[in-house]
KOLKE-986553 format. One record per residue (C-alpha): residue number from 1; x, y, z. Coordinates in Angstrom, 2 decimals. Layout:
% KOLKE-986553
seq=NUM x=X y=Y z=Z
...
//
This chain:
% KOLKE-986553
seq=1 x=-55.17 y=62.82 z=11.03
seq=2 x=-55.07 y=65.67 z=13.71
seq=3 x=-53.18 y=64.90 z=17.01
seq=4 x=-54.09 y=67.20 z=20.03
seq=5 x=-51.56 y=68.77 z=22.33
seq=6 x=-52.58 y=65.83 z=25.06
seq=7 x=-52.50 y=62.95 z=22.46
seq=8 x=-48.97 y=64.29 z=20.72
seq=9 x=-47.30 y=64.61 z=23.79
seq=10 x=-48.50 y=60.81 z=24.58
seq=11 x=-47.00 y=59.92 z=21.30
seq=12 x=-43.63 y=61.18 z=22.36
seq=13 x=-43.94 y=59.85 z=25.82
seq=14 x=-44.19 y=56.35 z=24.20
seq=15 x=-41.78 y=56.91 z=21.60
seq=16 x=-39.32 y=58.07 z=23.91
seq=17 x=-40.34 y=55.28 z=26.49
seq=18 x=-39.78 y=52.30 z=23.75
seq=19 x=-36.56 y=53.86 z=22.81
seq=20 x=-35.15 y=53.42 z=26.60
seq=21 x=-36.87 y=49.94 z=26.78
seq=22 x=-34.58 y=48.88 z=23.57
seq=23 x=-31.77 y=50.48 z=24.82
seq=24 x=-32.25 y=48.81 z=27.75
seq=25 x=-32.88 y=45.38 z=26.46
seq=26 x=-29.56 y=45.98 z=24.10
seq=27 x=-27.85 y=46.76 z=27.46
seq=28 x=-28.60 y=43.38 z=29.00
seq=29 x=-27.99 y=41.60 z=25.44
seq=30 x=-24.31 y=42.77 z=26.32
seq=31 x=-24.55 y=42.05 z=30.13
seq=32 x=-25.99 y=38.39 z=29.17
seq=33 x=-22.96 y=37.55 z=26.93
seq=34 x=-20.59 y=39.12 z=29.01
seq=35 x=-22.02 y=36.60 z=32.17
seq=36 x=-21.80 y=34.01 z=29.59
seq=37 x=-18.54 y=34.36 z=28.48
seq=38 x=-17.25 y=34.93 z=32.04
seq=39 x=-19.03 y=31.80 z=33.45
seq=40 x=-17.83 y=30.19 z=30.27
seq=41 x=-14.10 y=31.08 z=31.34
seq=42 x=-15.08 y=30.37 z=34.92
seq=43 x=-15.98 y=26.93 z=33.90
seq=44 x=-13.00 y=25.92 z=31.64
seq=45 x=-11.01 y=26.94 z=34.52
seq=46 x=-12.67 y=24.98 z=37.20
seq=47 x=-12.66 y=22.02 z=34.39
seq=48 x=-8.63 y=22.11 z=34.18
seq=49 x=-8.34 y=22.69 z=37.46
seq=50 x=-10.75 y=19.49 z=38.45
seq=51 x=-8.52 y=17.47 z=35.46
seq=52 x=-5.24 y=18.29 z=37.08
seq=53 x=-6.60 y=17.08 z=40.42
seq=54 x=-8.10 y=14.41 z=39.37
seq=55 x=-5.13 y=13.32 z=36.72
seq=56 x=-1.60 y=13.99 z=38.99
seq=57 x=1.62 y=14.61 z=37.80
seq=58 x=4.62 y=13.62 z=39.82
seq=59 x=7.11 y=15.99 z=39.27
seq=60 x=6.78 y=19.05 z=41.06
seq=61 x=8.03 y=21.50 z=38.31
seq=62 x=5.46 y=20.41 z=36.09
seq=63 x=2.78 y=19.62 z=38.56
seq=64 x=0.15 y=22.84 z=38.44
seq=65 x=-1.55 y=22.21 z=35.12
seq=66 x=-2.15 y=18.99 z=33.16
seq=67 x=-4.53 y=17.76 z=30.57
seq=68 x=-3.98 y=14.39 z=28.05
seq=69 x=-4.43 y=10.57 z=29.30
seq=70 x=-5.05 y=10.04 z=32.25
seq=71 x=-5.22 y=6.02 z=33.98
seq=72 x=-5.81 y=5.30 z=38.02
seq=73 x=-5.92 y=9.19 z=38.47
seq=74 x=-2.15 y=9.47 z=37.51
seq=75 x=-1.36 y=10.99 z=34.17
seq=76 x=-0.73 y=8.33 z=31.63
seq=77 x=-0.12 y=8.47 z=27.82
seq=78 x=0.00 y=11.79 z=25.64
seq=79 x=-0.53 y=14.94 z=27.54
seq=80 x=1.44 y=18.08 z=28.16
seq=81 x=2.01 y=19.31 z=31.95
seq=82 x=3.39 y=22.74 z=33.10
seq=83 x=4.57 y=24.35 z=36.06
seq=84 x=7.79 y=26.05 z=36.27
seq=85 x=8.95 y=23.98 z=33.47
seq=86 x=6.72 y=22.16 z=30.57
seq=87 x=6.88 y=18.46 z=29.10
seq=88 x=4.81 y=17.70 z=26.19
seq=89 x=4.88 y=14.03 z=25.18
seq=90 x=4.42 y=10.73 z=26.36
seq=91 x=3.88 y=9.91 z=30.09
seq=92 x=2.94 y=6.61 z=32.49
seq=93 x=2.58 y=6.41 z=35.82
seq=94 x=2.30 y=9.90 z=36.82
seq=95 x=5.70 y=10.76 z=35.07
seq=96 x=7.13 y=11.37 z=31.68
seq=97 x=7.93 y=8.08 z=29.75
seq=98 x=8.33 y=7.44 z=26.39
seq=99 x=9.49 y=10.05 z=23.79
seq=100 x=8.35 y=14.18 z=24.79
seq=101 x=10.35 y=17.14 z=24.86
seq=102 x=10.61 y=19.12 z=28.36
seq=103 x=11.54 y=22.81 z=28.62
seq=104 x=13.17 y=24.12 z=31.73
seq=105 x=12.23 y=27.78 z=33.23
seq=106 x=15.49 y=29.05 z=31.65
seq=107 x=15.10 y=27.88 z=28.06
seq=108 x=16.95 y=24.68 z=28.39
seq=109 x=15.20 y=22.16 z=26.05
seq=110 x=15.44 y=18.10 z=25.91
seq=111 x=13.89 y=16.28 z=23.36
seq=112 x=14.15 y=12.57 z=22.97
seq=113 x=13.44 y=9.34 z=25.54
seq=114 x=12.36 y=9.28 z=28.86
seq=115 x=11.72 y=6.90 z=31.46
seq=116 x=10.27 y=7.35 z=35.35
seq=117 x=10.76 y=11.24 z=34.74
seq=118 x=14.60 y=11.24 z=34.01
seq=119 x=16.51 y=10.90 z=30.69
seq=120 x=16.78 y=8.03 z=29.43
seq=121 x=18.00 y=6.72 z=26.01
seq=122 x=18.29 y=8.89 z=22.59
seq=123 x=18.12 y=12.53 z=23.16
seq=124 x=18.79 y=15.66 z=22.53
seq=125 x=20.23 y=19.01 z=24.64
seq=126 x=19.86 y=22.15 z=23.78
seq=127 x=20.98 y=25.31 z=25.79
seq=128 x=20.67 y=28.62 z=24.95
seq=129 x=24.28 y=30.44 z=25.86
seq=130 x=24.60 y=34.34 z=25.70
seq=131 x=26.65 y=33.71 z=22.39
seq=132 x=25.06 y=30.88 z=20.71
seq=133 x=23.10 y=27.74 z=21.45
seq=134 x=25.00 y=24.73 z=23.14
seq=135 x=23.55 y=21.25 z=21.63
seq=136 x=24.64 y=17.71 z=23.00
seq=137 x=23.15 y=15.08 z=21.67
seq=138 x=23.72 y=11.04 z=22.26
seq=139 x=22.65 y=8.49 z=24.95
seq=140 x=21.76 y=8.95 z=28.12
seq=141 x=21.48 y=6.74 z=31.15
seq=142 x=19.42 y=7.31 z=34.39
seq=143 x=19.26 y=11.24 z=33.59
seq=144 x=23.33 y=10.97 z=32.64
seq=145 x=25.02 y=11.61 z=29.65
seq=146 x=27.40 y=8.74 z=28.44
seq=147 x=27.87 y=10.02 z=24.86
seq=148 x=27.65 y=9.27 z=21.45
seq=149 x=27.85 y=5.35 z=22.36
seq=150 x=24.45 y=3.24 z=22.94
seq=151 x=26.53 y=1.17 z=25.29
seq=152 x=27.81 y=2.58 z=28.31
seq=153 x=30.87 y=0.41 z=27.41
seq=154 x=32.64 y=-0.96 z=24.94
seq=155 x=35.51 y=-3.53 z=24.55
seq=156 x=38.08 y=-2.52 z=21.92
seq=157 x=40.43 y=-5.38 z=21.67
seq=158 x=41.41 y=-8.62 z=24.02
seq=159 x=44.87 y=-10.76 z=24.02
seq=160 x=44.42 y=-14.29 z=23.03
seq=161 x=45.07 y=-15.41 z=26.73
seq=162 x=42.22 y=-13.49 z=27.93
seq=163 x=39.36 y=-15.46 z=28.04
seq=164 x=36.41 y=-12.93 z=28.92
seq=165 x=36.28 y=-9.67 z=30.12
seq=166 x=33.08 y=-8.59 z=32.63
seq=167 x=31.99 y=-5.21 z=33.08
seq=168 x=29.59 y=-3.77 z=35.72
seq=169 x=29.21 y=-0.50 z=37.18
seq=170 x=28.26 y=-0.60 z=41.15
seq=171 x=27.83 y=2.66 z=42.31
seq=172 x=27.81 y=6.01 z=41.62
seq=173 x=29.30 y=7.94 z=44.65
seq=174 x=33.21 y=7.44 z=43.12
seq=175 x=34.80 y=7.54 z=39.41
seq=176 x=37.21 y=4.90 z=39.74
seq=177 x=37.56 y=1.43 z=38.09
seq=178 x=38.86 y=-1.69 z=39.68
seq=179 x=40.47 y=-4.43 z=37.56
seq=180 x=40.39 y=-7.81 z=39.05
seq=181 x=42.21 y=-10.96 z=37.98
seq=182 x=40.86 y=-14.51 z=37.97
seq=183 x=42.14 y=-17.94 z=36.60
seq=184 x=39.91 y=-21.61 z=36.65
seq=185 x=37.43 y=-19.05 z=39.23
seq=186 x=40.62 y=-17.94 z=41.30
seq=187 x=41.74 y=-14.79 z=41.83
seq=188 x=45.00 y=-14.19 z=40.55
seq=189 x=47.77 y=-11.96 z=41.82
seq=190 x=49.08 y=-9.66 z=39.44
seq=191 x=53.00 y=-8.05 z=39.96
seq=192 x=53.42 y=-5.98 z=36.80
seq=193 x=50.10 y=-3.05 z=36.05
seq=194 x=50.63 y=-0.70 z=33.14
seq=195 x=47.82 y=2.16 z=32.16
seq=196 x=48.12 y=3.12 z=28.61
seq=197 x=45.22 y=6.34 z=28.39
seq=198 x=44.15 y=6.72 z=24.79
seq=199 x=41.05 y=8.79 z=25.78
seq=200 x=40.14 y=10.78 z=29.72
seq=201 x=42.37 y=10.06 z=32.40
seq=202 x=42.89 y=9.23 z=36.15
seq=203 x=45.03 y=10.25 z=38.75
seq=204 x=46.63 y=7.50 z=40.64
seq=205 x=46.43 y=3.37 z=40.92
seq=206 x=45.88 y=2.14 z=44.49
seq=207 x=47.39 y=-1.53 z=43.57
seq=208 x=46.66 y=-4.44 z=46.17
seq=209 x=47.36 y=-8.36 z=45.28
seq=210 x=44.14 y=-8.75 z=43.70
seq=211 x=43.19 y=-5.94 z=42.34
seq=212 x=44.03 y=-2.40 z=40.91
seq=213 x=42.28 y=0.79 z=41.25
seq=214 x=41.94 y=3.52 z=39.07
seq=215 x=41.05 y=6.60 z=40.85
seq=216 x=39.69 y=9.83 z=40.15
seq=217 x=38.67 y=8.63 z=36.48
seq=218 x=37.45 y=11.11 z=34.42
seq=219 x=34.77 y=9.89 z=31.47
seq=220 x=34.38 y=9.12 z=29.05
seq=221 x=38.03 y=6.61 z=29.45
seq=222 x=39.75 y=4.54 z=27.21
seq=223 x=42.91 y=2.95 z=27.85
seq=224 x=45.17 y=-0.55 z=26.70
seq=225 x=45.68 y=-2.37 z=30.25
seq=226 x=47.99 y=-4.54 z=30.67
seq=227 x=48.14 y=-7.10 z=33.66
seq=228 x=51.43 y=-9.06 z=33.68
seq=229 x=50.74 y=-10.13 z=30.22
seq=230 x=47.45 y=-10.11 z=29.71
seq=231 x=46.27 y=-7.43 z=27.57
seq=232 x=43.04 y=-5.61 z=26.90
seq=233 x=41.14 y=-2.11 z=25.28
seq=234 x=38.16 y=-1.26 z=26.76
seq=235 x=35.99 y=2.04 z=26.23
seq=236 x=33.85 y=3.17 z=29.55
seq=237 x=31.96 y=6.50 z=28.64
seq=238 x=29.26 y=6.49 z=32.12
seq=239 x=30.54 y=8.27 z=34.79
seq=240 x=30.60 y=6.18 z=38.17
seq=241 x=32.32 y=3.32 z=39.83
seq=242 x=33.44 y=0.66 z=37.76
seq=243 x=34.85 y=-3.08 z=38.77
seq=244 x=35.97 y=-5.39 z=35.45
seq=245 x=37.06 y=-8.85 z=35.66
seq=246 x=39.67 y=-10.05 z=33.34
seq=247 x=39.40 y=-14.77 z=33.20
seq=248 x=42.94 y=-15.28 z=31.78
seq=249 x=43.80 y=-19.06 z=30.53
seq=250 x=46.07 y=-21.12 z=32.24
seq=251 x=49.57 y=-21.87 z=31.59
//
């Protein structure tokens, strides 16, 4: 087949022009799955950012990202929250509860139970120290540490004319304990007070007729008291202030 000068240069013309039109249409191949994966990103952002808002978490440090259960627009069973910290585990009402492990900006770790966002129960403490790691692990109450003890106290050992011992803490502001004396429901006046430390310490007893304060306690405290002659051991490892009450037996 002959091709004349006018007909070749048509053929190249076209080649040339299908050539561009491919290139082209490869060109927007890549600029159509580039828009794609950018409104793709796009979308999973607005999606986390809609779940977070929709799903809020209560504590501020972990309040700007969110995603797991979510109940009454509060977050609410297994999730994992971030912010300037992260908690991964269980949470209800808005706040971590259950078991989850929560990582503070520096490092600090805490695995183990939570309740309304503060530690609570079985847990673990680690810190990470310029030399080694620091990890404390035991029981704590309302985001406290009380040590290796489930109980926040413990009693060791009672004379045979002490009835009942009752322990309470009532507040938080001091470390002291107060040891009152009571007899058929009576309070009971008490002469003789004698602090034997086996474990902390305090600093002075403010003594009155009814009752005798230890001040300046430092937990965890053990110590034998003895009251005239009634005797007891008790073990208090939770910071705070304390008040026991010591029913003795009548003559």
């Amino acid at each position: 087949m002959i091709i004349y000068p006018d007909e070749h240069t048509a053929l190249i013309c076209t080649i040339l022009l299908l050539n561009q039109l491919y290139i082209a249409m490869d060109r927007s191949k890549i600029i159509i799955t580039s828009l794609f994966f950018l409104i793709f990103l796009c979308c999973t952002h607005v999606f986390a950012q809609e779940q977070t808002a929709a799903c809020r978490v209560l504590l501020p440090e972990i309040a700007d990202y969110y995603e797991g259960g979510c109940k009454k627009g509060l977050a609410d069973g297994i999730g994992k929250a971030q912010g300037t910290d992260q908690y991964e585990g269980s949470f209800k009402k808005g706040l971590p509860e259950g078991q989850g492990k929560y990582t503070w900006s520096d490092g600090t770790t805490f695995e183990g139970a939570w309740k309304k966002g503060r530690k609570e129960g079985y847990g673990v403490l680690t810190s990470h120290l310029a030399s080694r790691d620091s990890v404390l692990s035991g029981y704590w109450i309302d985001d406290e540490y009380i040590g290796t003890e489930k109980n926040p106290y413990k009693i060791n050992n009672k004379g045979i004319n002490v009835l009942s011992l009752t322990l309470s803490r009532v507040g938080s502001d001091k470390d002291q304990i107060v040891v009152e004396y009571n007899r058929s429901g009576r309070p009971l006046s008490i002469y003789s007070f004698h602090v034997t430390e086996l474990m902390g310490g305090y600093s002075t007893i403010s003594k009155s007729d009814f009752s005798k304060t230890l001040l300046n306690v430092r937990f965890p405290f053990r110590a034998e008291i003895a009251g005239d002659a009634f005797v007891f051991d008790v073990t208090i490892s939770q910071r705070g202030s304390w008040k026991i009450n010591v029913n003795v037996a009548t003559k």
